[in-house]
Every structure is written in structure tokens, then in C-alpha cells.
C-alpha positions in Angstrom: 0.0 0.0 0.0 1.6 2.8 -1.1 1.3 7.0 0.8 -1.1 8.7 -1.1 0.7 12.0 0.3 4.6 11.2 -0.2 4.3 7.9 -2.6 6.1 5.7 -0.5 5.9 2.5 -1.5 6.2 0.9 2.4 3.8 -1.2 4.6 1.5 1.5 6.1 2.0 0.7 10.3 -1.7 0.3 12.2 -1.2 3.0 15.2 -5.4 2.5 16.7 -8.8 2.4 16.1 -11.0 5.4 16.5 -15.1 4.8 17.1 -16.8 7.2 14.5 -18.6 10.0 16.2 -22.0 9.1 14.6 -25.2 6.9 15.1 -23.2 4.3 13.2 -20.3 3.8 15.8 -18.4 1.7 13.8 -14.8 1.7 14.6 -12.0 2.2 12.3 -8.0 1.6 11.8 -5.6 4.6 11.9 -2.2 3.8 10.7 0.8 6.1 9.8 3.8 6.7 7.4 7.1 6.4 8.9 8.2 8.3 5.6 6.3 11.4 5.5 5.2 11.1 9.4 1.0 11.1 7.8 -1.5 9.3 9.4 -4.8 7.9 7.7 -7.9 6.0 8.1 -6.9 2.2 7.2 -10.1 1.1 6.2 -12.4 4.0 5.2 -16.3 3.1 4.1 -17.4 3.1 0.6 -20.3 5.1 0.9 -18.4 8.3 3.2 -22.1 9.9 2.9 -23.4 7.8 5.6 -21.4 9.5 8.3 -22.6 12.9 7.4 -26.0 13.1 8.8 -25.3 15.6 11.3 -25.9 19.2 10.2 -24.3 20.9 12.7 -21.3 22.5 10.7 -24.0 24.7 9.5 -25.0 26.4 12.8 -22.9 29.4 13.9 -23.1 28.6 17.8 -23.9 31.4 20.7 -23.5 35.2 20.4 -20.4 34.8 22.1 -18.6 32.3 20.5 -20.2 33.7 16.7 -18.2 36.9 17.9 -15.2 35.2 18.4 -15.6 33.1 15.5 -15.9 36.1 13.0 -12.9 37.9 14.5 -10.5 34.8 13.9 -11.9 34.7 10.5 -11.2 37.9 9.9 -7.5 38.2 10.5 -7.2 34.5 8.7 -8.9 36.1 5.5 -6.0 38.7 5.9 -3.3 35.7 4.6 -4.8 35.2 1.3 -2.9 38.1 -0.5 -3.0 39.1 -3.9 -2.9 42.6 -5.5 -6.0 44.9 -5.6 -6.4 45.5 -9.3 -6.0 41.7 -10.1 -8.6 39.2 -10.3 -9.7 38.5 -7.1 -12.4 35.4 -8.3 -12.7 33.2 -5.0 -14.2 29.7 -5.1 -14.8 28.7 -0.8 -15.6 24.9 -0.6 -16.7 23.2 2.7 -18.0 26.7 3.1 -20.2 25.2 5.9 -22.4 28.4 7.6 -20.9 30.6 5.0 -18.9 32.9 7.4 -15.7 33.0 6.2 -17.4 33.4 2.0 -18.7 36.4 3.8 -16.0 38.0 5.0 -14.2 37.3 2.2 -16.6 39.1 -0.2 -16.5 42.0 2.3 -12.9 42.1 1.7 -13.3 42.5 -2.0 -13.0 38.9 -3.3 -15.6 37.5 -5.8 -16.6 35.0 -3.5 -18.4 31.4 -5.2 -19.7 29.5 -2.1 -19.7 25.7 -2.2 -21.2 22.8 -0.1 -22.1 19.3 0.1 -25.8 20.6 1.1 -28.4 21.5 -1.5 -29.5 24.1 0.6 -28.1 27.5 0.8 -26.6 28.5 4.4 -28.8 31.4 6.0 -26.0 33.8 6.2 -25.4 34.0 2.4 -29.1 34.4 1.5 -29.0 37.9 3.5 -26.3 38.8 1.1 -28.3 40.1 -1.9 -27.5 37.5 -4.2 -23.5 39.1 -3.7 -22.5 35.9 -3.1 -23.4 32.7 -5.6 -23.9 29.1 -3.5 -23.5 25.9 -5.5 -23.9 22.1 -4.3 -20.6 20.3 -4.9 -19.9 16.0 -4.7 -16.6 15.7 -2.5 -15.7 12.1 -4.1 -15.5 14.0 -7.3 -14.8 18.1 -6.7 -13.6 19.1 -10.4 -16.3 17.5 -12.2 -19.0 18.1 -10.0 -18.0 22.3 -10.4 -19.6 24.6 -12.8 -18.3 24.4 -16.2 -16.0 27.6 -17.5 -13.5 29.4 -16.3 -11.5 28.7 -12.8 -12.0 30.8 -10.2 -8.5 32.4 -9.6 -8.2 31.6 -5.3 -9.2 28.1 -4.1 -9.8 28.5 -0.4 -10.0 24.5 1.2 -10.5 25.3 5.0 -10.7 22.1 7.1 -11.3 20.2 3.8 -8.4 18.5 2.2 -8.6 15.9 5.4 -12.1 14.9 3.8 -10.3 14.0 0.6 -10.0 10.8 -0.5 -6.5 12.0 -2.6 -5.5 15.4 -1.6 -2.5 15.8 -3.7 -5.0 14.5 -7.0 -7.4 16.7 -6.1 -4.9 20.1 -5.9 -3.0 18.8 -8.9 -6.8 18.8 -10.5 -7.4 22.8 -9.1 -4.0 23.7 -10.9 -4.7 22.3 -14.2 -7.7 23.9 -14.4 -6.6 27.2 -13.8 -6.4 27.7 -10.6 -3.8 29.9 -9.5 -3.6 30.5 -5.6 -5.2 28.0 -3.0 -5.4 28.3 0.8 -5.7 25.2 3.5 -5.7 25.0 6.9 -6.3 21.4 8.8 -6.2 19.9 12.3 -2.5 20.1 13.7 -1.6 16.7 14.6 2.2 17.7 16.0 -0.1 19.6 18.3 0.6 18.8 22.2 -3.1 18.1 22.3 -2.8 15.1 20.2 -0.5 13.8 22.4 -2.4 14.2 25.5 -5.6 12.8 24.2 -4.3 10.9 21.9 -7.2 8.9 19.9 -9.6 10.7 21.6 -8.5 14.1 20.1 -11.2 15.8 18.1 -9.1 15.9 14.9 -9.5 12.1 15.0 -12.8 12.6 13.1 -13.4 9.3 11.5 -14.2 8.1 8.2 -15.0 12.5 8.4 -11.3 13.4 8.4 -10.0 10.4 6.5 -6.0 12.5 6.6 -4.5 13.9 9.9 -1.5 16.0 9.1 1.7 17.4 10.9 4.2 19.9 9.4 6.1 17.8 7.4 3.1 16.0 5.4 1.3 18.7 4.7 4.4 20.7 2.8 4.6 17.4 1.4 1.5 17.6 -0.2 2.2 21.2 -1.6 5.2 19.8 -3.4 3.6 16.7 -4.5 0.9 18.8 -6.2 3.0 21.1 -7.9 2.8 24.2 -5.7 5.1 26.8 -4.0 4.2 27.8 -0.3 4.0 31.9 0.0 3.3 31.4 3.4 2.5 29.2 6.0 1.6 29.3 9.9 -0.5 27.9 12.7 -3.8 29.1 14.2 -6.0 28.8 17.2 -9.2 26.9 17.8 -11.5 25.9 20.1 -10.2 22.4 20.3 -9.6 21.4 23.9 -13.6 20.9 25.0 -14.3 19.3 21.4 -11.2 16.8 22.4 -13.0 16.6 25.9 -16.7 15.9 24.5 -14.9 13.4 22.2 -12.8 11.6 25.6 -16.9 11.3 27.3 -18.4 10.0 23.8 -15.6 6.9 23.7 -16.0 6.4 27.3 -19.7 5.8 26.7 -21.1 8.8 28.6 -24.5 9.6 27.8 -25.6 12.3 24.9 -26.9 14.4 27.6 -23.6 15.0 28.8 -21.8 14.5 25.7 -23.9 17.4 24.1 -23.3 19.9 26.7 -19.3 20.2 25.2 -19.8 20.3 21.7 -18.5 22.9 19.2 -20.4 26.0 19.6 -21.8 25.8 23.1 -21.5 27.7 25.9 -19.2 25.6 27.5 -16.8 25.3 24.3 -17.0 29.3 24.4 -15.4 29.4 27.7 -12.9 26.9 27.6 -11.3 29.3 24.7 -8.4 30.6 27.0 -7.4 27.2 27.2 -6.7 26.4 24.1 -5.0 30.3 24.3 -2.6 28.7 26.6 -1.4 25.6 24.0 -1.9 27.5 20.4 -1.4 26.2 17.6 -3.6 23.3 16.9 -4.2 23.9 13.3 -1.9 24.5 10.9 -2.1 26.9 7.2 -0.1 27.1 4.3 -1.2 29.7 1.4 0.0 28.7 -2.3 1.0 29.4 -5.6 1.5 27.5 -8.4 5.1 27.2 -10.3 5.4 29.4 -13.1 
């Protein structure tokens, strides 16, 4: 079994299994590349859709944490730089409740919104129409994308982990057209994955099917073709989400469980403690060669 992220033609080494977080709670392998340092779901389902029944990526949370939310947005649409009087055509996929899209056309940035749902996220229908929304197959992104031309910026927030073949898929955004492309994904050289280990809420399985450090993910970038501008890490509420997943494998009941999830009042307030350990996801902004 060859890395899909480095090539390396060497036995991929089982690390754990990881129960899904979803009505199914099926269990499945994570193993890892002692080449590239990647880790990846083992066995991942045929039919991924199955495991996205839970809508929640489309709610924006409390006041509070919506406030936060939008100011960490904010200084991460500041990375994605190019000049003023070039085109500034934007496609966002996994654009979930549409905040950052929104931003982003704020900012000046053609902005093409782009889902797995059919339906359009709230936010973006109080837009004016400013902002177009289109429904998007993630086992097939290119083909499943409006035919002409490419928008200039691909912006793949918490996405390329969903991929079944990252590098393919970026290689597939260059060849069409596309010229710059921002990621961000779950840190997994983060102190947090140590300390929860399986149990950390980057572990989303079959979800997050990829869970990246450093050295795999500027793997990818040169696999693909592409030239890192810049690169950095950010800060997330991560620590309760790890938390709510440690009571979920330990069987605690959904009452509980719930009370800790992304968005709540209780993952608001833990904030400062992620503060303390940042770092937990990590960005690179790209170019392609000339």
C-alpha cells in the first residue's frame, strides 16, 4: 500500500482504532507513514455519505462564540494576498455556515460559495444574491464544479482531510486554472494530540480520512506542484471538542456529551485554554510554479 501524500511504496503501520462520532459507531484503523510522518484511516467506508448526517457544521453557535468566531476569520482572510487591481475570483468549498465566503466578499473577493448541502446556508441568502452558492460532490470536486473558467483563489478550509486524494485533487485545481489556493487542517504535532491521543477531536473518523503534521502537509504542496508563499498555525476551540470526544468513547451519555460540543456555551469558555497551548491547526497559502 503505497502513501497517497509522499508515494512511499512501504507497509503503512496500524497506530489504533478510533469509534466514528456518529449513530453508526463503527470503529476504524488509523495507521501512519514512517516516511512522510502522515496518518490515515486504514479502512475507510465506501459510501463516506453515511457518516454525514449531522448538520451541525451549518450552525454558527452562541453570540459569544459567533463573535469570536468572526474575529478569527477575519485576521485569517487577511493571509490570502494578492494585489488589488488583479482578479480576485474566490471559489470557498466546505464553506459550511458561509462565514468566512462572507468576509471574504467584504474584503473585496468574488466570492463562489460551495457545499455538500443543497440548501443554501442562511447567512449568504442575507447577502443580496452578492455571493453565488453551488452544491458540490466531495468524491468528485472538479467534475462536479460549474463548467468555465476557474476561479483564480481556491480556499480548502478544514477540507483537504475529507479528501479521499489530496495531492490529485490540488494537482486537479491547478490544471484547471487555478492559481492560488489556501488550507488549513487539524495540527496533529499539536501537544493536544499527544495528550488525548485517539480521543482528540481531529480524530474525526471516516469525516477526516487524513490527519496531518508539518512535514506531510508541505509534502503535499510539493507533490501537487505548488510553491508555499506562506505558511503558519492558528488557534481553535479544540480542547472541549477533544473533551466531549474523551466522554463519547468512554460511553457517557448524549446528555452530557452534548453539553461540550462545538459552539456551546461551554466550548465558548474553555477558549483561553486552548489560548494557553496554540497552535492546533496549521495553514499554508499557495501558488503554483510558473
Amino acid at each position: 500500500m503505497a502513501c497517497l501524500i509522499c508515494g512511499a511504496k512501504r507497509e503503512i503501520q496500524e497506530l489504533f482504532s478510533v469509534r466514528a462520532y456518529s449513530q453508526l459507531r463503527v470503529e476504524f484503523k488509523v495507521g501512519f507513514c514512517a516516511v512522510c510522518g502522515v496518518k490515515m484511516v486504514m479502512d475507510p467506508p465506501k459510501d463516506l455519505s453515511l457518516y454525514y448526517e449531522n448538520t451541525r457544521m451549518r450552525e454558527s453557535g452562541n453570540p459569544f462564540f459567533r463573535l469570536a468566531k468572526n474575529f478569527l476569520l477575519s485576521t485569517e482572510a487577511n493571509r490570502i494576498i494578492v494585489g488589488q487591481n488583479e482578479d480576485r475570483s474566490l471559489i470557498d468549498i466546505g464553506c459550511g455556515s458561509g462565514d468566512f465566503s462572507h468576509i471574504l466578499s467584504r474584503k473585496g473577493f468574488k466570492v463562489i460559495s460551495a457545499d455538500a448541502v443543497e440548501t443554501v446556508p442562511k447567512l449568504l441568502e442575507s447577502t443580496g444574491g452578492d455571493i453565488n452558492y453551488i452544491q458540490i460532490n466531495f468524491a468528485d470536486i472538479l467534475n462536479s464544479l460549474p463548467k468555465g473558467k476557474m476561479p483564480r483563489i481556491v480556499v480548502l478550509r478544514h477540507v483537504l482531510e475529507h479528501l479521499i486524494d489530496p495531492v490529485d485533487v490540488l494537482k486537479g485545481f491547478v490544471n484547471a486554472g487555478a492559481e492560488y489556493i489556501y488550507i488549513a487542517v487539524p495540527n496533529h504535532d499539536h501537544i493536544l494530540d499527544r495528550l488525548f491521543g485517539k480521543n482528540f477531536c481531529g480524530y474525526d473518523v471516516p469525516r477526516h480520512l487524513w490527519f496531518f503534521g508539518k512535514n506531510s502537509l508541505l509534502k503535499v504542496a510539493e507533490r501537487a506542484g505548488l510553491t508555499v508563499l506562506s505558511n503558519g498555525v492558528d488557534t481553535v476551540p479544540m480542547v472541549c471538542a477533544s473533551f466531549c470526544r474523551y466522554l463519547y468513547n468512554s460511553s457517557f451519555p448524549s446528555l452530557i456529551v452534548d453539553r461540550f460540543l462545538n459552539g456551546g456555551v461551554i466550548n465558548t469558555i474553555s477558549f483561553p485554554l486552548d489560548v494557553l497551548i496554540p497552535g492546533n491547526v496549521r495553514w499554508l497559502f499557495m501558488g503554483k510554479f510558473r
